[in-house]
Structure formats: C-alpha cells, structure tokens
C-alpha positions as CSV (number, residue, x, y, z in Angstrom):
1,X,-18.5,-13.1,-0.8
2,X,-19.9,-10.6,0.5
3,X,-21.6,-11.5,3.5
4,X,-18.3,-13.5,4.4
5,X,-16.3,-10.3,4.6
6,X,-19.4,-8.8,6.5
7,X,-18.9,-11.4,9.2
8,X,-15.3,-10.6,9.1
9,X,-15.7,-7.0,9.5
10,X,-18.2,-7.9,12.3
11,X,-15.3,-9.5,14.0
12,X,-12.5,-7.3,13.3
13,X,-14.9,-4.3,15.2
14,X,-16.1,-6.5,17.7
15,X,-13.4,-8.7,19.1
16,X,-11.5,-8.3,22.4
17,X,-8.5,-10.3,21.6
18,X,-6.1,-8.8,19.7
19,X,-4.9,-11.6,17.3
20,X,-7.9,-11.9,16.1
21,X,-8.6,-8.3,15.4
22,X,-5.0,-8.1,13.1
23,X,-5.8,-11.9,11.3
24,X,-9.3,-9.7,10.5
25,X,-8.1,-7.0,9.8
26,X,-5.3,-8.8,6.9
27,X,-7.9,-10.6,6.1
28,X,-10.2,-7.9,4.9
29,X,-7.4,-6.3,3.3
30,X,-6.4,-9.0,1.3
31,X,-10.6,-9.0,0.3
32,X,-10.2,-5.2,-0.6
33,X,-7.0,-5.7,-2.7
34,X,-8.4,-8.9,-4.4
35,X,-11.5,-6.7,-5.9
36,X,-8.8,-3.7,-7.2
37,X,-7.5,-6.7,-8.7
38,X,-10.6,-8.4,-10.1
39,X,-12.2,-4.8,-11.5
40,X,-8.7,-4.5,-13.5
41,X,-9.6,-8.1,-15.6
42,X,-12.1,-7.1,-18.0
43,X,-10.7,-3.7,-19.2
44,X,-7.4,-5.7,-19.9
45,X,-9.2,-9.0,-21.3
46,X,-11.9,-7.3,-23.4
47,X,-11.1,-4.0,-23.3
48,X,-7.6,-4.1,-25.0
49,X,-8.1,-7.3,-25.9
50,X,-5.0,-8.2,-24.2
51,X,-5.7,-12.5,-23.1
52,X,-2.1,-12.9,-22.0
53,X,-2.7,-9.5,-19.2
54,X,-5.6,-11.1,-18.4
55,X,-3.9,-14.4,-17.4
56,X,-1.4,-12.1,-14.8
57,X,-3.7,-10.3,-13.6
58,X,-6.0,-13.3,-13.2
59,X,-3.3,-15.6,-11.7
60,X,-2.8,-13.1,-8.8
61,X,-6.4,-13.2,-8.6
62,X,-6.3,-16.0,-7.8
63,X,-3.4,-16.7,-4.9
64,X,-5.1,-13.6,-3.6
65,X,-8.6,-14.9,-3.5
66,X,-7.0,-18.1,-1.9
67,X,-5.1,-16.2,0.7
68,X,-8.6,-14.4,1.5
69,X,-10.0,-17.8,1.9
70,X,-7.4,-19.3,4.3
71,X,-7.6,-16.0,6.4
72,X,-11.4,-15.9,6.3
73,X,-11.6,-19.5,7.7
74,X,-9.4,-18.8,10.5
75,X,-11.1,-15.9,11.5
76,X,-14.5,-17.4,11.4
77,X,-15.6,-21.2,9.7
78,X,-18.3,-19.7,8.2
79,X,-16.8,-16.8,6.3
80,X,-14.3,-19.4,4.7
81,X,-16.8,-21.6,3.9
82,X,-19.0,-19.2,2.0
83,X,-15.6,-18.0,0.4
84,X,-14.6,-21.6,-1.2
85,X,-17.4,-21.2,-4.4
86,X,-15.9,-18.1,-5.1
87,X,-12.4,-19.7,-4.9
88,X,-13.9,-22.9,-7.6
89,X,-15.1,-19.7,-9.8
90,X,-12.1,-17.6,-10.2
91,X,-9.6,-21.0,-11.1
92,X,-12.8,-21.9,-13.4
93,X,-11.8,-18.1,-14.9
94,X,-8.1,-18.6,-14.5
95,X,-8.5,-22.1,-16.4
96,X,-11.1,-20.6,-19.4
97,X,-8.0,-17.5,-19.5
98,X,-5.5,-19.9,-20.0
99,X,-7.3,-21.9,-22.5
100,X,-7.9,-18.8,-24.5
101,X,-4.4,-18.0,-24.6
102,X,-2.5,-21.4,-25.4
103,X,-5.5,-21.8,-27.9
104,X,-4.7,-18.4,-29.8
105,X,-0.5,-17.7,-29.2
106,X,-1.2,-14.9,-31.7
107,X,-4.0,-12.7,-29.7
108,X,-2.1,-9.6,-28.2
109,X,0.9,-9.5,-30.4
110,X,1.5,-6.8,-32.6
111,X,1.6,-7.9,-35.9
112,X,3.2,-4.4,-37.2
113,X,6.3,-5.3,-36.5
C-alpha cells in the first residue's frame, strides 16, 4: 500500500498532462481518507466495544479502499495491482466484522434499559 500510493504521488508531481495529475491527485485523496477511516476501526471495535460501529465504519472502508484501487490502476497498473491484496484483506475484515455481529445481536446494546 504504501509503495502504490508512492508511485501515485510520483505521478501526480511528475506528470505533464493534466488529467492525469487530477485522477492522482483523487486518487491519493481517496488513499488519505481511507486511512482516517481505517485508524477510527479499532477504537470503535475494541475500544468501546461497539461490533455493529465497527461494521459502518468498516463497510465504508471498504468502497473506499475499492474506489482507491480503481483510481490507482488507472493512474498506473502497478499501483492497482499492489492495491488488490489490500482490497482481499479489508473484505476478509469486513466479512470477520459481520460475522461477529450476526453471531452476537446482543454486543453493543445497552442492557440498562
């Protein structure tokens, strides 16, 4: 991941063509909004214990980690390519987050009410 959005940033400060510099340029702000959103998982998962916030915040994960993808590969092959493991990972997390949650429809509820 990141030498991917290395390559991308290469591009985005290196290319003459100007479509390319804005599909970078998204790109690598899609890649900067993606982490915000990954650091906020495991204070909401583990931290307040909270399985079901960790499935929203997990699901955008993940269309956002796809979107990187797509963007990446038109950019530049290469970055995309070394983006799709990280892509299998985060739906492998999205699928364990789920299964925690249908597994245990009681985790996160207040039961003081």
């Amino acid at each position: 991941m990141g030498y991917s959005s290395h390559r991308i940033a290469r591009l985005a400060m290196e290319t003459l063509r100007y479509p390319t510099y804005l599909l970078a340029r998204q790109a690598l702000g899609i890649y900067v909004l993606q982490l915000g959103v990954n650091l906020a998982w495991t204070p909401l998962f583990f931290g307040k214990r909270d399985p079901k916030a960790g499935l929203l915040d997990i699901g955008i994960l993940t269309g956002l980690v796809t979107s990187m993808t797509l963007l990446f590969a038109e950019s530049d092959e290469v970055a995309g390519w070394l983006s799709v493991p990280y892509l299998c990972w985060v739906g492998f997390a999205t699928y364990l987050n789920y299964s925690i949650v249908k597994l245990n429809p009681g985790i996160g509820v207040d039961k003081s009410k």
